[in-house]
Chimera marker file (.cmm) of the C-alpha trace (Angstrom):
<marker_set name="trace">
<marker id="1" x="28.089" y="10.597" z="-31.706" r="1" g="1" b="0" radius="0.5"/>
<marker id="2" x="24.373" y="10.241" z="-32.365" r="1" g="1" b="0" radius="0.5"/>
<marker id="3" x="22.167" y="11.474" z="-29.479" r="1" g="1" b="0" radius="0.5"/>
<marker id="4" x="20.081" y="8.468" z="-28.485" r="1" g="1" b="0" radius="0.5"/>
<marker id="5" x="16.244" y="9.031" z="-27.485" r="1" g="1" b="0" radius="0.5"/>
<marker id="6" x="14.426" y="7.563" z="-24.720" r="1" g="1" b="0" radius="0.5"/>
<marker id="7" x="11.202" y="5.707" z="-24.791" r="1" g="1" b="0" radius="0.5"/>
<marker id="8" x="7.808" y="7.767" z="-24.765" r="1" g="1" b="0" radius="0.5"/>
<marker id="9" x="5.674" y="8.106" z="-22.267" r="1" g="1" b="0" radius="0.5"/>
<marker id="10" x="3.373" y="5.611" z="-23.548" r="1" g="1" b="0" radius="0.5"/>
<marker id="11" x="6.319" y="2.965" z="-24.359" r="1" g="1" b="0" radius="0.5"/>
<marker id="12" x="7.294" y="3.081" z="-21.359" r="1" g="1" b="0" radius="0.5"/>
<marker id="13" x="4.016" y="3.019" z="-19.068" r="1" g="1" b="0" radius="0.5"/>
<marker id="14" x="3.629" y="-0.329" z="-22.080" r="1" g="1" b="0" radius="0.5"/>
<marker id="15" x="6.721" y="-1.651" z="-20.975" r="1" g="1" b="0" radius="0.5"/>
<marker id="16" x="6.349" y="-1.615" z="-16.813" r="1" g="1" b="0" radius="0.5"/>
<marker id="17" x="3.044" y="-2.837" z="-17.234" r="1" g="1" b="0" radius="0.5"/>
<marker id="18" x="3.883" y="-5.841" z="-19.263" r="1" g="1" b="0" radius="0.5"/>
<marker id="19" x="7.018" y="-6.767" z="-16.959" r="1" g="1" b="0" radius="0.5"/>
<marker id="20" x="7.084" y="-9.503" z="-14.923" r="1" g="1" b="0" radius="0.5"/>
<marker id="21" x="4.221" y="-10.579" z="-15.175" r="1" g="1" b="0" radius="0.5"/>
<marker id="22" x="2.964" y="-14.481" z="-15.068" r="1" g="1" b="0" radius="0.5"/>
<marker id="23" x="1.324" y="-14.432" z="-18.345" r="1" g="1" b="0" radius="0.5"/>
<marker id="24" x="0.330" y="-11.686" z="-21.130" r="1" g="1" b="0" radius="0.5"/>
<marker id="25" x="-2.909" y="-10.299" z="-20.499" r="1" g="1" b="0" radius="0.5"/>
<marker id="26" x="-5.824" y="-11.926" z="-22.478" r="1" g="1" b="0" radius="0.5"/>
<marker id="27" x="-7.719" y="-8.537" z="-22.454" r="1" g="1" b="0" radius="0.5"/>
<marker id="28" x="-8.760" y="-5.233" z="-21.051" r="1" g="1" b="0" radius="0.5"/>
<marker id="29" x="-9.457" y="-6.863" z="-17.791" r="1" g="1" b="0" radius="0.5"/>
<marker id="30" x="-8.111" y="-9.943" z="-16.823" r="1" g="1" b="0" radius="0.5"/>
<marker id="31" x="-7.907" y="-11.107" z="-13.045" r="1" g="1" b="0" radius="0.5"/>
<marker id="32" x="-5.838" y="-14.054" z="-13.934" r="1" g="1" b="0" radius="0.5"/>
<marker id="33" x="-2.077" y="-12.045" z="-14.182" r="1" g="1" b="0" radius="0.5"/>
<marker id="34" x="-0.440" y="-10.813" z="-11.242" r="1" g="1" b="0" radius="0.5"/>
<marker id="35" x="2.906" y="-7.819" z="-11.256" r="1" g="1" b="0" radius="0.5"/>
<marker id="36" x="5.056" y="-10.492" z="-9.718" r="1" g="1" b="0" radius="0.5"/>
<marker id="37" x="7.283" y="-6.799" z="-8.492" r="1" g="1" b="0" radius="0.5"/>
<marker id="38" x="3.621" y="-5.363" z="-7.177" r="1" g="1" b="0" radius="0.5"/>
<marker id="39" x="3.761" y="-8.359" z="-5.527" r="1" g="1" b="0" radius="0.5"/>
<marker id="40" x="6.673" y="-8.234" z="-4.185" r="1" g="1" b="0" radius="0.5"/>
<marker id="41" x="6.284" y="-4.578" z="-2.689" r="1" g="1" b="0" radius="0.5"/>
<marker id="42" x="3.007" y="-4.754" z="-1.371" r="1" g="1" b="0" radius="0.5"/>
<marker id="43" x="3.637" y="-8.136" z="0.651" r="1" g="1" b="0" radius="0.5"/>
<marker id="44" x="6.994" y="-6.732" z="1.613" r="1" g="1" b="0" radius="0.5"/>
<marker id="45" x="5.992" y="-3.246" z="2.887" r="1" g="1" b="0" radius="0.5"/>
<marker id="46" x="2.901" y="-5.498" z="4.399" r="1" g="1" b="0" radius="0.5"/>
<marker id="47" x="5.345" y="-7.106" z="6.292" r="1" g="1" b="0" radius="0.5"/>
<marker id="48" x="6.954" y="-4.329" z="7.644" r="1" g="1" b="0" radius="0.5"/>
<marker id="49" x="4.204" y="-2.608" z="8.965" r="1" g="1" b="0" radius="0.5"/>
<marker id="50" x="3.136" y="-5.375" z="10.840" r="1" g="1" b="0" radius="0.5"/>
<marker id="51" x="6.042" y="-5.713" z="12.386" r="1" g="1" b="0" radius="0.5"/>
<marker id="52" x="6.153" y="-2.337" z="12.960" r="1" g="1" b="0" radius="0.5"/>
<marker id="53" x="2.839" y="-1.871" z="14.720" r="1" g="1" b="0" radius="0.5"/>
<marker id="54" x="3.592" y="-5.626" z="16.305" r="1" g="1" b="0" radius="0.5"/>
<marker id="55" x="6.737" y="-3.668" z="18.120" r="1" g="1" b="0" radius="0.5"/>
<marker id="56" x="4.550" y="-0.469" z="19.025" r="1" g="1" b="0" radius="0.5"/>
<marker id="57" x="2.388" y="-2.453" z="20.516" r="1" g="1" b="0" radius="0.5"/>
<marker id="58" x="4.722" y="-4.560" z="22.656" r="1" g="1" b="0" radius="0.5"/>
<marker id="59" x="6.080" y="-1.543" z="24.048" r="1" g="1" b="0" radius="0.5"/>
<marker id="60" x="2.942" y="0.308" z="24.634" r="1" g="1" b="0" radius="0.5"/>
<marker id="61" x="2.912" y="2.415" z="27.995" r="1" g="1" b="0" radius="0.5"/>
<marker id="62" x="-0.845" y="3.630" z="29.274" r="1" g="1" b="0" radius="0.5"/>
<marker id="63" x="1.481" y="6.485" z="30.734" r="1" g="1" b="0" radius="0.5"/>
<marker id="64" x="3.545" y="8.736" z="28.332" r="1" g="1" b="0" radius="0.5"/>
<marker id="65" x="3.806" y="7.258" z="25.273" r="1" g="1" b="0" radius="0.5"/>
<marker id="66" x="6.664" y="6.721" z="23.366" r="1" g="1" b="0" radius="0.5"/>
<marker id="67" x="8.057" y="7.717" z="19.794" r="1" g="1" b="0" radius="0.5"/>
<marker id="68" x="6.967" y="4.694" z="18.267" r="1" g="1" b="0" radius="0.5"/>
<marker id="69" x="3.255" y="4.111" z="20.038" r="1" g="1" b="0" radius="0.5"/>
<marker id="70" x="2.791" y="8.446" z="19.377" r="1" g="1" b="0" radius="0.5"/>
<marker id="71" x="3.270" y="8.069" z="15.377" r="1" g="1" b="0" radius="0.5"/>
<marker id="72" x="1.048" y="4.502" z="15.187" r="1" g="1" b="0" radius="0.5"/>
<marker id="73" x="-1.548" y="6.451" z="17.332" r="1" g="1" b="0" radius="0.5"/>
<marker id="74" x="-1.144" y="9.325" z="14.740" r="1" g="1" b="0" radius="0.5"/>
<marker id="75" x="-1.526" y="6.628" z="11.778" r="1" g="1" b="0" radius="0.5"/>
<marker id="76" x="-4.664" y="5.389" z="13.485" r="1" g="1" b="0" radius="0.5"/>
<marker id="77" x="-6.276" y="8.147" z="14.182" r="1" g="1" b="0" radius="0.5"/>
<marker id="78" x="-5.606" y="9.923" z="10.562" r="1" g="1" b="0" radius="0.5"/>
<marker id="79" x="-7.270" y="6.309" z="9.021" r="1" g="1" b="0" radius="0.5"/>
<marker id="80" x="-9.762" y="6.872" z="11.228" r="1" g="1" b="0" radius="0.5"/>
<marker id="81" x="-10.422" y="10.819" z="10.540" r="1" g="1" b="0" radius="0.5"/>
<marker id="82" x="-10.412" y="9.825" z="6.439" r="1" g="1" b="0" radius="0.5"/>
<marker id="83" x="-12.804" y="6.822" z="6.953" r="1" g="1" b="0" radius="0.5"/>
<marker id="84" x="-15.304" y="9.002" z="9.358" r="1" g="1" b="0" radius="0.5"/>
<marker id="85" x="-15.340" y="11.671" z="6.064" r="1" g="1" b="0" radius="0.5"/>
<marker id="86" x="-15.963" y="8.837" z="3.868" r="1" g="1" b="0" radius="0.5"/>
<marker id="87" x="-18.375" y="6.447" z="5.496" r="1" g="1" b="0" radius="0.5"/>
<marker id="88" x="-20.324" y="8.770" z="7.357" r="1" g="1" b="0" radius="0.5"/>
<marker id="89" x="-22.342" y="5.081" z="8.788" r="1" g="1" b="0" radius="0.5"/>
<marker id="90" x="-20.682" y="4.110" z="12.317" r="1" g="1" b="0" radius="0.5"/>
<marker id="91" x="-21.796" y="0.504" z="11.264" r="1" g="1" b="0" radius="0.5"/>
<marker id="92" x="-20.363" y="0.218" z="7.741" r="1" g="1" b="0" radius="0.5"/>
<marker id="93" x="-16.984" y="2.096" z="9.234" r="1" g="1" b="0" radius="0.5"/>
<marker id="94" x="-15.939" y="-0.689" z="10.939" r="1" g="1" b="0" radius="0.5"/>
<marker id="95" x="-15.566" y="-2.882" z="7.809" r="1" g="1" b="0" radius="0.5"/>
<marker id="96" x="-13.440" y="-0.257" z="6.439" r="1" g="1" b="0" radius="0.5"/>
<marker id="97" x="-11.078" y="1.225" z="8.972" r="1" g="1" b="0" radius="0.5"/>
<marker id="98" x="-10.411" y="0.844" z="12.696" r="1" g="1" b="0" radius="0.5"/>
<link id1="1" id2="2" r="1" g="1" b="0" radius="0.2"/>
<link id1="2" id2="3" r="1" g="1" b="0" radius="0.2"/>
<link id1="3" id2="4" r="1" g="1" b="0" radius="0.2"/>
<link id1="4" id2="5" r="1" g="1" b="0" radius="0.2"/>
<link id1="5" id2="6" r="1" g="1" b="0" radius="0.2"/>
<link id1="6" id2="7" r="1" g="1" b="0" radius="0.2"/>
<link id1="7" id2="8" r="1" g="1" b="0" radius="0.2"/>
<link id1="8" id2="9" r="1" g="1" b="0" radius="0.2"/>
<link id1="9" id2="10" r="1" g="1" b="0" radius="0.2"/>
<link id1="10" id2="11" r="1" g="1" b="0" radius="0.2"/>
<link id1="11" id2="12" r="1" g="1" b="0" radius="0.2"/>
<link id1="12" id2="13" r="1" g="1" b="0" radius="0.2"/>
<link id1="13" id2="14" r="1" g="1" b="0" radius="0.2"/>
<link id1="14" id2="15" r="1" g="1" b="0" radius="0.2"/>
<link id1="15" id2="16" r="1" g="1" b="0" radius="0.2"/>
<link id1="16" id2="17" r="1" g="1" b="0" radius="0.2"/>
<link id1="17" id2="18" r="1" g="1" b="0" radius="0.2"/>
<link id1="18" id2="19" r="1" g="1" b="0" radius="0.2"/>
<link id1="19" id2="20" r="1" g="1" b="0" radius="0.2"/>
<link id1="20" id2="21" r="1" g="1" b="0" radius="0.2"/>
<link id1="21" id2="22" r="1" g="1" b="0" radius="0.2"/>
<link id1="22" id2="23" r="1" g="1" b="0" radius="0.2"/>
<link id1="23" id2="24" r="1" g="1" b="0" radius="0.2"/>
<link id1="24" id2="25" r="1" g="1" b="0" radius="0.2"/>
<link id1="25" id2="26" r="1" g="1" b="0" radius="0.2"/>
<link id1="26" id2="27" r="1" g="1" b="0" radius="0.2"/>
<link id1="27" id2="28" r="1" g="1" b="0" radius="0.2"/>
<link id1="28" id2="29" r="1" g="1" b="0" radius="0.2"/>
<link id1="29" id2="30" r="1" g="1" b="0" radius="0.2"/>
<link id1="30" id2="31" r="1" g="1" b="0" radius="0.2"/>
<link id1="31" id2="32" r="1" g="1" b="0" radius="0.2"/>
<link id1="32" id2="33" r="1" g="1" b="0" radius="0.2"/>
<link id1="33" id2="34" r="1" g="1" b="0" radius="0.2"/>
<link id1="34" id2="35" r="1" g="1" b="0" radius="0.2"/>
<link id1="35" id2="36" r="1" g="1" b="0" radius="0.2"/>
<link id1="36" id2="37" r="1" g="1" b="0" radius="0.2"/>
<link id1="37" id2="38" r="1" g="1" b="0" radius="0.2"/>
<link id1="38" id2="39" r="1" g="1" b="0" radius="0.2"/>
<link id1="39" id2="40" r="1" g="1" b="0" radius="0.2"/>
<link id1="40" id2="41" r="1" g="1" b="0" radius="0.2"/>
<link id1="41" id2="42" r="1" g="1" b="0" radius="0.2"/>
<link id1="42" id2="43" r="1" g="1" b="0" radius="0.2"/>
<link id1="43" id2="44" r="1" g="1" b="0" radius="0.2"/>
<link id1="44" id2="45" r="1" g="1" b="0" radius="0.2"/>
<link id1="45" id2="46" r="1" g="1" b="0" radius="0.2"/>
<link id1="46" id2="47" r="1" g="1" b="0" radius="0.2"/>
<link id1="47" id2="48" r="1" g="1" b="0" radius="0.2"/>
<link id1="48" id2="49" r="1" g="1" b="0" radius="0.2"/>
<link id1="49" id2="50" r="1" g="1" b="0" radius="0.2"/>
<link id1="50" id2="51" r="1" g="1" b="0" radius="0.2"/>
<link id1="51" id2="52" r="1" g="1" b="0" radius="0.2"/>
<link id1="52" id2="53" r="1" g="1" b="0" radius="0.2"/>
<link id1="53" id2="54" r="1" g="1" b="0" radius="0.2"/>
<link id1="54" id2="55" r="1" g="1" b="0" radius="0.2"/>
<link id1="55" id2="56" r="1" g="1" b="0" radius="0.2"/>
<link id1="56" id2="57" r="1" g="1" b="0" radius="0.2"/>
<link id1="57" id2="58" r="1" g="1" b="0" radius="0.2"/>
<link id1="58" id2="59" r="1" g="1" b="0" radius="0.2"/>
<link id1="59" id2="60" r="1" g="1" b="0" radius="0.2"/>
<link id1="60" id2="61" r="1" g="1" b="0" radius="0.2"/>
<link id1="61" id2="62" r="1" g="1" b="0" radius="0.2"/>
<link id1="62" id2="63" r="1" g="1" b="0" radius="0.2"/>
<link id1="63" id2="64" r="1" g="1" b="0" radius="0.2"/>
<link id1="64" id2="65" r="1" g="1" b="0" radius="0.2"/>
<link id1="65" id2="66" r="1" g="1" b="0" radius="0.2"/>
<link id1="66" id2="67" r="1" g="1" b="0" radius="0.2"/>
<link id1="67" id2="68" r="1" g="1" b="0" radius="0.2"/>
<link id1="68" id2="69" r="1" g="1" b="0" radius="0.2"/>
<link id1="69" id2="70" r="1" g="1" b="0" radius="0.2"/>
<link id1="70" id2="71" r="1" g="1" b="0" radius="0.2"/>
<link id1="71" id2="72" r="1" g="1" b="0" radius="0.2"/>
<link id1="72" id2="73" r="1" g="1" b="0" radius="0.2"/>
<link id1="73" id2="74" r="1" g="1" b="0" radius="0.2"/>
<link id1="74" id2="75" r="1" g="1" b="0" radius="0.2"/>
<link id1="75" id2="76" r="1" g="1" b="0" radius="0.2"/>
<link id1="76" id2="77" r="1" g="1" b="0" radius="0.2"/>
<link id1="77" id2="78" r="1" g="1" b="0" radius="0.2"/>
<link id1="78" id2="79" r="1" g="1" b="0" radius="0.2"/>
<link id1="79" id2="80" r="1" g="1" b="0" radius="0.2"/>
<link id1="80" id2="81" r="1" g="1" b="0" radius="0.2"/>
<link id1="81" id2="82" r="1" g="1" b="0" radius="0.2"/>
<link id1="82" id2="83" r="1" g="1" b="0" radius="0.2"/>
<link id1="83" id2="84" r="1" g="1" b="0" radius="0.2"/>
<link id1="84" id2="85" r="1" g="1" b="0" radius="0.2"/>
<link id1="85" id2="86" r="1" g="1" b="0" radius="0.2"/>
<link id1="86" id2="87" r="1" g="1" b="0" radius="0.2"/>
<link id1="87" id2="88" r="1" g="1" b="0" radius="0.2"/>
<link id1="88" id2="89" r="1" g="1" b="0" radius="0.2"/>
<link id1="89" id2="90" r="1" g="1" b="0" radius="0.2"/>
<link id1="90" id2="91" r="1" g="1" b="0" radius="0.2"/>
<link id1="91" id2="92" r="1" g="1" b="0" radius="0.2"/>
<link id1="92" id2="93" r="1" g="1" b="0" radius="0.2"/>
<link id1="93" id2="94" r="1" g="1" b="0" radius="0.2"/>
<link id1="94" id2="95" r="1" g="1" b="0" radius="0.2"/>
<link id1="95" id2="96" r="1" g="1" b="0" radius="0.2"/>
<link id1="96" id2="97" r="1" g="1" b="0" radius="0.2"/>
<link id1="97" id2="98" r="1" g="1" b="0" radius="0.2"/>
</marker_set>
């Protein structure tokens, strides 16, 4: 029994960034081919956490808060906290993060 071998690192970094994809890339850089899978995650997990923060805030409570609102308030305010070390302009902030 022969021992088969794996791809390489390489091979397969090639591979999953050639796979499903709407057309081969006509360069280095080429804004015309989208990861239909990236796709397909990032819309998807989009999704979610909309919904997510859509329930949180339905069932937000000005008096003790909740599970749910206490780890979206700990999501906002850690966004917040990495945009304030980032963008130290109160102005340009707000593009970036609530």
């Amino acid at each position: 029994m022969s021992a088969e071998h794996g791809p390489s690192a390489g091979e397969y970094i090639g591979h999953h960034l050639t796979h499903l994809q709407n057309k081969p890339m006509g360069g280095i850089v080429d804004f015309t081919v989208f990861n239909m899978d990236s796709l397909f995650w990032a819309i998807s997990l989009g999704v979610i956490g909309c919904m997510v923060m859509w329930l949180a805030a339905r069932r937000a409570t000005s008096g003790v808060p909740g599970r749910l609102q206490a780890a979206v308030e700990l999501m906002k305010e850690m966004v917040d906290a990495q945009a304030k070390s980032l963008v130290h302009n109160a102005e340009s902030r707000k593009v970036v993060a609530p």
